[in-house]
Every structure is written in C-alpha cells, then in structure tokens.
PDB file with SEQRES, HELIX, SHEET and CRYST1 records, atoms N, CA, C and O in Angstrom:
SEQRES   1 A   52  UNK UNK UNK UNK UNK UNK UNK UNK UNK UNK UNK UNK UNK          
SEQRES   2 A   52  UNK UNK UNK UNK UNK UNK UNK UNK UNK UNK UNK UNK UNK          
SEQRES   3 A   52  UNK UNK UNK UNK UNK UNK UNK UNK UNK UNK UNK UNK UNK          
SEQRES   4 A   52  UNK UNK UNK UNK UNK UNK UNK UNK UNK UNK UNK UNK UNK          
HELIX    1 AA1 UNK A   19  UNK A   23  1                                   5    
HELIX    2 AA2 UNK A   25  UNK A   50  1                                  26    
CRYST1    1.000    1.000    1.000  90.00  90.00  90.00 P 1           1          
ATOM      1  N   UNK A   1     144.058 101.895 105.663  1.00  0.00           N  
ATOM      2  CA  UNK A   1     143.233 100.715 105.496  1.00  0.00           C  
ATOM      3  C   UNK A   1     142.512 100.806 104.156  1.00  0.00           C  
ATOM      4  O   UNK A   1     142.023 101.854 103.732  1.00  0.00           O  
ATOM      5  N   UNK A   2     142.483  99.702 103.554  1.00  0.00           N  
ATOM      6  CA  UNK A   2     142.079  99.838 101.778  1.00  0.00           C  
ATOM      7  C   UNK A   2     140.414  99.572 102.204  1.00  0.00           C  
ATOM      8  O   UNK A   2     139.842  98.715 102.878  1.00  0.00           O  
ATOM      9  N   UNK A   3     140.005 100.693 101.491  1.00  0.00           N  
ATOM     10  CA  UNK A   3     137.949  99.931 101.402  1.00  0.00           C  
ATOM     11  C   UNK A   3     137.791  99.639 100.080  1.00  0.00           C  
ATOM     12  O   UNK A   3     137.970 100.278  99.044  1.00  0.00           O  
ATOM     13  N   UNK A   4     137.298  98.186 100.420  1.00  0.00           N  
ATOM     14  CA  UNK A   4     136.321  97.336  99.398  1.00  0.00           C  
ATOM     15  C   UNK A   4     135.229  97.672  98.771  1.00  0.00           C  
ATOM     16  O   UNK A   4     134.296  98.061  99.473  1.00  0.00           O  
ATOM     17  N   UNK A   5     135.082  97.628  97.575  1.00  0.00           N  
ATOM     18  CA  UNK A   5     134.212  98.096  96.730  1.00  0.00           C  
ATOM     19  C   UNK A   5     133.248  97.009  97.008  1.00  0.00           C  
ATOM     20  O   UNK A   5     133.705  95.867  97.055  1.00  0.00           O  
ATOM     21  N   UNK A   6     131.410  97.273  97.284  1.00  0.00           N  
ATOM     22  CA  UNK A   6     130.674  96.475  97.514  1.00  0.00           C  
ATOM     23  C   UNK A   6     130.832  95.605  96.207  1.00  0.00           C  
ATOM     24  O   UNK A   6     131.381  96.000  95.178  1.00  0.00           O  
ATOM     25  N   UNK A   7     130.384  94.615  96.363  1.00  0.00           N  
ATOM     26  CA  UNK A   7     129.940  93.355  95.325  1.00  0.00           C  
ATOM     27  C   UNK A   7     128.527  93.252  95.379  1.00  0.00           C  
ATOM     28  O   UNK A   7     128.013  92.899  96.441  1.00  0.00           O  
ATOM     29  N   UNK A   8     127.775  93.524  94.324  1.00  0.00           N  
ATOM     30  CA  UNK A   8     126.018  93.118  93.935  1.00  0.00           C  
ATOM     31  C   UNK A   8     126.062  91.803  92.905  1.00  0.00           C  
ATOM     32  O   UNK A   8     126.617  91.606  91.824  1.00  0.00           O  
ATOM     33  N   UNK A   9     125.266  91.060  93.708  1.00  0.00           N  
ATOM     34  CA  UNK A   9     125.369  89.920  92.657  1.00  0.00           C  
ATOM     35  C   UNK A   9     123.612  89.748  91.988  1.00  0.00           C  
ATOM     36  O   UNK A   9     122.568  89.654  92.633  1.00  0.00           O  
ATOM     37  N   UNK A  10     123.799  89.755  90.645  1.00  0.00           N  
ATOM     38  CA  UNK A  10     122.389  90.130  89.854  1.00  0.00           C  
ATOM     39  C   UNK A  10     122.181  89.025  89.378  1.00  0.00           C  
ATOM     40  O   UNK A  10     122.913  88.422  88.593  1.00  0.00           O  
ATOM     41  N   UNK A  11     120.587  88.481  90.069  1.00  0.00           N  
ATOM     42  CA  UNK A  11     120.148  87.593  89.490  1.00  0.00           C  
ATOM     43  C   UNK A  11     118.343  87.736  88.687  1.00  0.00           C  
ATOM     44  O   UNK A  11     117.412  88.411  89.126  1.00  0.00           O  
ATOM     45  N   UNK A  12     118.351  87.063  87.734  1.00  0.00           N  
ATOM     46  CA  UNK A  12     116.920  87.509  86.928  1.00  0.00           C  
ATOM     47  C   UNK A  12     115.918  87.149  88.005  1.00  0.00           C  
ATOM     48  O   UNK A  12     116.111  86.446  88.997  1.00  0.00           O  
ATOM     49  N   UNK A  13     114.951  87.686  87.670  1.00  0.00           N  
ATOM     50  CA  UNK A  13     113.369  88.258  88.573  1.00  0.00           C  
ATOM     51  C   UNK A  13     112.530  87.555  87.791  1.00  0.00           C  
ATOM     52  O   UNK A  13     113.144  87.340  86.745  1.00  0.00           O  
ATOM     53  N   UNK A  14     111.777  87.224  87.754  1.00  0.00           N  
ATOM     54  CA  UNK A  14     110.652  86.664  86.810  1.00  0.00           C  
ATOM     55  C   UNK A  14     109.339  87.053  87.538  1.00  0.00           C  
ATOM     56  O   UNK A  14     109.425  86.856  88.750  1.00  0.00           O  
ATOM     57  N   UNK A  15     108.082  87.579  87.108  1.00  0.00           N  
ATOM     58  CA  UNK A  15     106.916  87.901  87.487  1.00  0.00           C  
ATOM     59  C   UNK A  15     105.907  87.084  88.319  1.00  0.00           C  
ATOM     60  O   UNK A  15     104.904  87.484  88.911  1.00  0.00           O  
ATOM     61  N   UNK A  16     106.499  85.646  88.200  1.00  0.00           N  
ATOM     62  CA  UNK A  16     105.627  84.716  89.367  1.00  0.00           C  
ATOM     63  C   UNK A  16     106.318  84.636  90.113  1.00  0.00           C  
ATOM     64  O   UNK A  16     105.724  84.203  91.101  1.00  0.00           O  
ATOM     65  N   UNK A  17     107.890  84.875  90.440  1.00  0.00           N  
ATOM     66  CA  UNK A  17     108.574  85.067  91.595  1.00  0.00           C  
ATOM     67  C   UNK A  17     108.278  86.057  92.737  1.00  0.00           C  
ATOM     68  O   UNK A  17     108.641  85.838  93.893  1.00  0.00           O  
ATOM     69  N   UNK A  18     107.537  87.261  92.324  1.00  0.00           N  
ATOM     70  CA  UNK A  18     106.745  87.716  93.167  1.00  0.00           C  
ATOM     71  C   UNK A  18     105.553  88.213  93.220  1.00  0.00           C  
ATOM     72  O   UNK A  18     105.318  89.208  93.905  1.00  0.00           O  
ATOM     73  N   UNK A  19     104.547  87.542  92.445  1.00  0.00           N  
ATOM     74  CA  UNK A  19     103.645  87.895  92.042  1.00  0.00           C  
ATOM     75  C   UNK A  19     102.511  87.433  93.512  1.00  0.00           C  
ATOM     76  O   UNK A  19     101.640  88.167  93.978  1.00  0.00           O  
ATOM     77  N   UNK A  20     102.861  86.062  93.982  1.00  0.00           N  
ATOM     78  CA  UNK A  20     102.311  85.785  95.385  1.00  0.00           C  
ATOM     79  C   UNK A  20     102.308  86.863  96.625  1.00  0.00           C  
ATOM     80  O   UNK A  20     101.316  87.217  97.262  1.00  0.00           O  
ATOM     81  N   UNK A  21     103.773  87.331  96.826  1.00  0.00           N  
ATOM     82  CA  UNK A  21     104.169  88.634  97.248  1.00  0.00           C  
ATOM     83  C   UNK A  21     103.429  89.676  97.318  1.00  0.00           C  
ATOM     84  O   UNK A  21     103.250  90.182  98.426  1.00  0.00           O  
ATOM     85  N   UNK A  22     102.874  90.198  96.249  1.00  0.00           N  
ATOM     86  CA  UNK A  22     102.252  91.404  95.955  1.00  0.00           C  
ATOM     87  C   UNK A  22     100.333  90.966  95.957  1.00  0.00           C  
ATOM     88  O   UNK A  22      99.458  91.830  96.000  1.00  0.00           O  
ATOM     89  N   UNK A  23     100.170  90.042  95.922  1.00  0.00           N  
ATOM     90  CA  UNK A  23      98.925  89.638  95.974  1.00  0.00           C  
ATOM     91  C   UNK A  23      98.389  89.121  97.292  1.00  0.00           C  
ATOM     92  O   UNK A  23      97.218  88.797  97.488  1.00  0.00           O  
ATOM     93  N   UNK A  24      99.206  89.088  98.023  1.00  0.00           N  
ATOM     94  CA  UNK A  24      99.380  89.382  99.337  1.00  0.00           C  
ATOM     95  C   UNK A  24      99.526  90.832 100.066  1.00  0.00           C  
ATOM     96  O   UNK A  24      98.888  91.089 101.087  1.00  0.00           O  
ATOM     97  N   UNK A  25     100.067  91.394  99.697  1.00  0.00           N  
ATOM     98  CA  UNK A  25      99.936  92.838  99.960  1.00  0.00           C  
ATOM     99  C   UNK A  25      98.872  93.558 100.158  1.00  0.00           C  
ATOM    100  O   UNK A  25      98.268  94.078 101.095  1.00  0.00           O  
ATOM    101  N   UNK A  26      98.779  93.416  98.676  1.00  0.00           N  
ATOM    102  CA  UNK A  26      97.344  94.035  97.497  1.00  0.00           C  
ATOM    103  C   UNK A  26      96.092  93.433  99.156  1.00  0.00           C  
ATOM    104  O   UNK A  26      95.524  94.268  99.860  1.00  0.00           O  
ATOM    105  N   UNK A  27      95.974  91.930  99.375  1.00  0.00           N  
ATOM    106  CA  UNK A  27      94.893  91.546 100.300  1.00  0.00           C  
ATOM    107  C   UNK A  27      94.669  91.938 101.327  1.00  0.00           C  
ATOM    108  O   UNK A  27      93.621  91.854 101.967  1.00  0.00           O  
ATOM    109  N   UNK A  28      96.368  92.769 101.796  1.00  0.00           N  
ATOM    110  CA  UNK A  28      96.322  92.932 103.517  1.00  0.00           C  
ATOM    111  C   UNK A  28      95.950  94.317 103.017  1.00  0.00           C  
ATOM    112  O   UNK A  28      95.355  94.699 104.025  1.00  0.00           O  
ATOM    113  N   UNK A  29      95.888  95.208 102.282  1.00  0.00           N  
ATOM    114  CA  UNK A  29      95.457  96.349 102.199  1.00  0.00           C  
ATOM    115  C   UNK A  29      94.015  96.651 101.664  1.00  0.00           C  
ATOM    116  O   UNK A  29      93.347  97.586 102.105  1.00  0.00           O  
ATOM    117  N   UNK A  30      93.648  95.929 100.835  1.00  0.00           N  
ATOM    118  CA  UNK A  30      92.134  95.696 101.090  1.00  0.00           C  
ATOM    119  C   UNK A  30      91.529  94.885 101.815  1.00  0.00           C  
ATOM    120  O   UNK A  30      90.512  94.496 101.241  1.00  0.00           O  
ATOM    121  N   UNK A  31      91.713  94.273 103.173  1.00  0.00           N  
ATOM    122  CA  UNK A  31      91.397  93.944 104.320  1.00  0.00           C  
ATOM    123  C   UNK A  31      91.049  94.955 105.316  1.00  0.00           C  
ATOM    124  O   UNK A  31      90.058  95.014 106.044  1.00  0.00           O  
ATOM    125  N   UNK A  32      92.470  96.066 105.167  1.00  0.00           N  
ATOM    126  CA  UNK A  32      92.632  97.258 106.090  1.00  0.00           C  
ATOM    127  C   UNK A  32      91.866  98.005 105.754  1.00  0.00           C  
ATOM    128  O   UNK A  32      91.033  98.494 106.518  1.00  0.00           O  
ATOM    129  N   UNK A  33      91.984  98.332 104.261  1.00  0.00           N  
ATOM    130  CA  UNK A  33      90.625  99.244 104.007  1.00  0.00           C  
ATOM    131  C   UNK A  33      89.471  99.388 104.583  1.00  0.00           C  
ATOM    132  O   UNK A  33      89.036 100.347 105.221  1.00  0.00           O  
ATOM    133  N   UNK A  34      88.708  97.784 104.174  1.00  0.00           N  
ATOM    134  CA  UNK A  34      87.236  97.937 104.779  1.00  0.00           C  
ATOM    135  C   UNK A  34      87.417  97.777 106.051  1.00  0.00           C  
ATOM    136  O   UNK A  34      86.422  98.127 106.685  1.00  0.00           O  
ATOM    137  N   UNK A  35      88.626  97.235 106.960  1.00  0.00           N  
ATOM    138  CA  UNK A  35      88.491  97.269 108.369  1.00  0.00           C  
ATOM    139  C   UNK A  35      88.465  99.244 108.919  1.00  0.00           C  
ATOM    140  O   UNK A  35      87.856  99.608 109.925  1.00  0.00           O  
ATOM    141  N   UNK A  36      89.208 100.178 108.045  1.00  0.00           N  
ATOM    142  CA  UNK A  36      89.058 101.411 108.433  1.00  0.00           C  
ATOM    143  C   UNK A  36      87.255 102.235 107.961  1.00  0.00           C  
ATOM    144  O   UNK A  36      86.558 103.111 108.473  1.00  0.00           O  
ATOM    145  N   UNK A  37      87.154 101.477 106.931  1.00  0.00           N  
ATOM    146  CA  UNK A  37      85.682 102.262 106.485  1.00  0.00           C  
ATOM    147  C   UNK A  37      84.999 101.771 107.338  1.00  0.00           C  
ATOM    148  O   UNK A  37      84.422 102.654 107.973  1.00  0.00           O  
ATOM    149  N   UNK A  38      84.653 100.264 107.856  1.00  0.00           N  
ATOM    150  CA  UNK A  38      83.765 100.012 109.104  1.00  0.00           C  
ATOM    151  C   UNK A  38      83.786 100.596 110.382  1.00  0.00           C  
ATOM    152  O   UNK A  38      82.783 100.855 111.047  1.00  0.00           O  
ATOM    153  N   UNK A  39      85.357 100.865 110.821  1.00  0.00           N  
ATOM    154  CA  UNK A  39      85.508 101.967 112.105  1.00  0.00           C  
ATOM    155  C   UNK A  39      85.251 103.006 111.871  1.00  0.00           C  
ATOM    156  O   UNK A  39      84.829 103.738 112.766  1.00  0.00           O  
ATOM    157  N   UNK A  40      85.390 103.404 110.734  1.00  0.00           N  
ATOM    158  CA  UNK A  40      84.751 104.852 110.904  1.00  0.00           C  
ATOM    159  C   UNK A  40      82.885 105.229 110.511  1.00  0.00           C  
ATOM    160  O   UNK A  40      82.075 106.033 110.971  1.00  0.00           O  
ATOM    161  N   UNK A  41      82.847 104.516 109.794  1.00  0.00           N  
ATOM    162  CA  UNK A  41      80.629 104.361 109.806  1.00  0.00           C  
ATOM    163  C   UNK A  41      80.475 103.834 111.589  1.00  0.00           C  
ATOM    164  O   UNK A  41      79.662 104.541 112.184  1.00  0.00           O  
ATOM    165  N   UNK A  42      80.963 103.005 112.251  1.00  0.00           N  
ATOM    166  CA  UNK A  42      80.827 102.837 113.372  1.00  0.00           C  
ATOM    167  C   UNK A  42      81.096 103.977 114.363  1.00  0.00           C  
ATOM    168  O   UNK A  42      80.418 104.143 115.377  1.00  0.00           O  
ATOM    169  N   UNK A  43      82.095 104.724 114.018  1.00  0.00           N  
ATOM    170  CA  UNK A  43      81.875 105.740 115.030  1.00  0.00           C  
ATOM    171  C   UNK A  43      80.784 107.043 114.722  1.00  0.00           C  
ATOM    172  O   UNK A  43      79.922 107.614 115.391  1.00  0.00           O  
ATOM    173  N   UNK A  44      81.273 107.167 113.453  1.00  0.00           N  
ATOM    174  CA  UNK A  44      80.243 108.076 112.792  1.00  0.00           C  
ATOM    175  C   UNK A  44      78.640 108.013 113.241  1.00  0.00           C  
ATOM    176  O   UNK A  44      77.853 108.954 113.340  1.00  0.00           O  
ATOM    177  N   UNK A  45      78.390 106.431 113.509  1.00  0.00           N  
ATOM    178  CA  UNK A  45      76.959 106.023 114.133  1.00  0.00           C  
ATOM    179  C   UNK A  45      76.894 106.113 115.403  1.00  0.00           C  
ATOM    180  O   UNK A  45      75.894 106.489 116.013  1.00  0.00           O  
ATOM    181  N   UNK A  46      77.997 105.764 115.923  1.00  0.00           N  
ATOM    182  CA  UNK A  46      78.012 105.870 117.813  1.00  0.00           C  
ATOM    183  C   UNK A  46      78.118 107.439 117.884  1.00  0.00           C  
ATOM    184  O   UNK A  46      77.575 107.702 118.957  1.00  0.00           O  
ATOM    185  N   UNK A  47      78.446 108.381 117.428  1.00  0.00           N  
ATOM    186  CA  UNK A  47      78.678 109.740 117.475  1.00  0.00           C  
ATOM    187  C   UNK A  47      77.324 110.023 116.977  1.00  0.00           C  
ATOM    188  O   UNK A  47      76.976 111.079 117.504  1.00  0.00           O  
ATOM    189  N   UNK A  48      76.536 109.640 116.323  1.00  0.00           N  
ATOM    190  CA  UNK A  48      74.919 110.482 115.911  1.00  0.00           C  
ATOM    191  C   UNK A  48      73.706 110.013 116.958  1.00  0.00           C  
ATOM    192  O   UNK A  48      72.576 110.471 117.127  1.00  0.00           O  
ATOM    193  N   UNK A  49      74.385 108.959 117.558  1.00  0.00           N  
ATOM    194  CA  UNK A  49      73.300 108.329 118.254  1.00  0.00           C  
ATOM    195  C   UNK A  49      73.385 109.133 120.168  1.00  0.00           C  
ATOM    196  O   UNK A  49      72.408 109.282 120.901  1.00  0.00           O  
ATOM    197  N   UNK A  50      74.655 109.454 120.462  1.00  0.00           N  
ATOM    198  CA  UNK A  50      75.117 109.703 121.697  1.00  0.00           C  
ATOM    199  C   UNK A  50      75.331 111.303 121.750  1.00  0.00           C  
ATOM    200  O   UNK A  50      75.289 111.937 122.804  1.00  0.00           O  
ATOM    201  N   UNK A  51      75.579 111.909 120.406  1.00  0.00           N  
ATOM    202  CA  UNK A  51      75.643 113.100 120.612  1.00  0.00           C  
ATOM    203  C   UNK A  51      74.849 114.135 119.835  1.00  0.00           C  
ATOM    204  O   UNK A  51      75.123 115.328 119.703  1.00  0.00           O  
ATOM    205  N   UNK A  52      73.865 113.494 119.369  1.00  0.00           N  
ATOM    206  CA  UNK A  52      72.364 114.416 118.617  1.00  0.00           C  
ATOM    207  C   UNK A  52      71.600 114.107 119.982  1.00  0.00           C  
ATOM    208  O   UNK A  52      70.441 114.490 120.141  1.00  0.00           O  
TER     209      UNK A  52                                                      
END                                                                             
C-alpha cells in the first residue's frame, strides 16, 4: 500500500489575525491570577483566625 506524503497548505498570518486571540488569553489569565491571590489571602485569613 503506497503512503501519501502529508500536504500543508501555507497561508500568511498577519498580527490582528490573532491579536484578539491572545488578548483574550492574556485576560483569562489575569482574571485567574487575582481569582488565585484572593483564595489564597482568604484562606491564609480563615487559617489565622480559626487556628491562632
């Protein structure tokens, strides 16, 4: 049985083609951020208050 050599078909990229993309990203990860720094000052506070 003969195997086919893949075919890539290349087309140009331009920087506002995904620039929405990544600025989106960039938001959900500084979203997550301060959603992890607030869980953790929150426990950090529920832990000084319940266990001092």
């Amino acid at each position: 049985m003969a195997e086919q050599a893949p075919t890539y078909e290349m087309i140009e990229v331009k920087a506002e083609d995904i620039m929405a993309e990544r600025q989106g990203l960039y938001a959900g990860f500084l979203r997550a951020t301060v959603w992890g720094i607030g869980a953790t000052v929150a426990i950090l506070v529920l832990m000084w208050i319940f266990l001092v």
